[in-house]
C-alpha positions in Angstrom: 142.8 -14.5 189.4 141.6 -17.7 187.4 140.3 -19.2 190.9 138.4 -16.1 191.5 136.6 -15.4 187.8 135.9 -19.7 188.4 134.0 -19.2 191.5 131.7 -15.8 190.3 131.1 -18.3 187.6 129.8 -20.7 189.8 128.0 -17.8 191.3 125.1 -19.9 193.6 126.1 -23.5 192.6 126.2 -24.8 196.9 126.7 -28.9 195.4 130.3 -29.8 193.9 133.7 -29.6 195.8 136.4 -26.7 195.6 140.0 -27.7 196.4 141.9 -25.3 198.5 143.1 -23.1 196.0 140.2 -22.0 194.6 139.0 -21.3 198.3 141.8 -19.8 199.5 142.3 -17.7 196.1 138.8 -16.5 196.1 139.2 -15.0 199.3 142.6 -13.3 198.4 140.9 -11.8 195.6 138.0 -10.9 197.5 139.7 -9.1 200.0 141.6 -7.3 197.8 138.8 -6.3 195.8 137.5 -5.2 198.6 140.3 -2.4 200.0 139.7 -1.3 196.6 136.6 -0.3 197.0 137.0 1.2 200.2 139.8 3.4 198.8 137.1 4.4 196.1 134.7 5.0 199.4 137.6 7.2 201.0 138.3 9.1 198.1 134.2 9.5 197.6 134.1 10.5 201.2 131.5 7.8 201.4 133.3 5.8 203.6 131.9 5.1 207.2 135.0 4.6 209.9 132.2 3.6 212.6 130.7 0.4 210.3 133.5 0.1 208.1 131.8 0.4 205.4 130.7 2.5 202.5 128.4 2.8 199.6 130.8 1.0 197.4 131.6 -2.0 199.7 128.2 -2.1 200.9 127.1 -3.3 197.4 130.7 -5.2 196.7 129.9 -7.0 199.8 126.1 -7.6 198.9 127.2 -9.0 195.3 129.6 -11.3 196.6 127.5 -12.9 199.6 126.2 -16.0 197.4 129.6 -16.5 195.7 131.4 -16.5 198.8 129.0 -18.4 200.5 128.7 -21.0 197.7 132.8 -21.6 197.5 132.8 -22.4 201.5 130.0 -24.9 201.3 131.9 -26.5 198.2 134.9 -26.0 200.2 133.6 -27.8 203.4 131.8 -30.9 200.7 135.6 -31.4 200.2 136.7 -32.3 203.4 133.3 -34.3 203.7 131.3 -31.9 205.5 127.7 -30.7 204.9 127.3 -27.0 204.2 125.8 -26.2 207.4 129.2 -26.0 209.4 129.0 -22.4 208.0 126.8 -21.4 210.6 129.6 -22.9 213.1 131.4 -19.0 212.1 128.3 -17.4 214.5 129.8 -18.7 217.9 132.7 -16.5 218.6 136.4 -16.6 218.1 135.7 -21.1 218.6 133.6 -20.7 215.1 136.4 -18.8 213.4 138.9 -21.4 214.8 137.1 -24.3 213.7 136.1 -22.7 209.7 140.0 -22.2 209.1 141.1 -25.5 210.7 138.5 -26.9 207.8 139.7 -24.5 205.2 143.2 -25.5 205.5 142.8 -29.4 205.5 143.3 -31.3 202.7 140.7 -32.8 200.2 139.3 -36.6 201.2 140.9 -38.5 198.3 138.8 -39.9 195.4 135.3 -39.9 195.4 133.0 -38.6 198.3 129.1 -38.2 199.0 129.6 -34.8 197.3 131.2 -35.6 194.2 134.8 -36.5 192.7 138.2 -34.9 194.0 138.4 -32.0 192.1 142.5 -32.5 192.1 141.6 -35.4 190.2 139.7 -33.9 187.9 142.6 -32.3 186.0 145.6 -34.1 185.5 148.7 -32.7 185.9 150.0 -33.3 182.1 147.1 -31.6 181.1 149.1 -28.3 181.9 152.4 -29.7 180.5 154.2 -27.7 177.1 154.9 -30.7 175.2 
C-alpha cells in the first residue's frame, strides 16, 4: 500500500524514475480500488453493465488518470524510454504487448538521462533492525 500512497503523492510529477514495484503495486492497488467502487456502483444500482462503469468509477477513474499516467512515464524513464511510448497502448493487442514487455524489465543500472536508479537510492541496510 506504501507504493500506492507514494505515487498519489507524486500525483502529476511525469520526470524521475519508478522501479517496478512501485509500478506494479500502484496498479494492484488501483485495480482493487477500483472493484470496490463498482461494488459500491452495484449496490447503488449506479452501475452501467453496457460501459462498465458507474458514477463512482467514473470519478475514481477520472481522479486517478494523472497519477496513473505519471507512474508509467516514470516507469518507462526507468528502462530509458521517453514517456511517449504510452501512446504505443492505442494500437491494439501489439500496444498492450509491448507496454507490459516494458513494465516487466528491469531498471538500466546507475544513472540514466532521467535521473538515478531509484534501487539505488535506498540502500538495503537502511531497512535493517539493528
Amino acid at each position: 500500500m506504501d507504493w500506492f500512497v507514494d505515487a498519489l503523492k507524486k500525483y502529476a510529477v511525469f520526470s524521475g524514475r519508478a522501479q517496478r514495484s512501485e509500478y506494479w503495486y500502484f496498479f494492484l492497488f488501483y485495480f482493487l480500488l477500483y472493484i470496490g467502487a463498482a461494488i459500491i456502483d452495484g449496490l447503488a444500482g449506479s452501475f452501467n453493465r453496457h460501459s462498465g462503469m458507474g458514477v463512482v468509477t467514473s470519478i475514481y477513474a477520472i481522479a486517478m488518470l494523472l497519477p496513473s499516467l505519471s507512474v508509467g512515464v516514470r516507469r518507462l524513464h526507468d528502462i530509458d524510454r521517453r514517456g511517449w511510448w504510452l501512446l504505443i497502448a492505442v494500437i491494439p493487442v501489439v500496444g498492450a504487448i509491448v507496454l507490459l514487455v516494458f513494465a516487466v524489465k528491469d531498471s538500466q543500472p546507475g544513472t540514466n538521462r532521467f535521473g538515478p536508479n531509484p534501487k539505488e537510492a535506498f540502500p538495503s541496510d537502511k531497512f535493517s533492525l539493528t
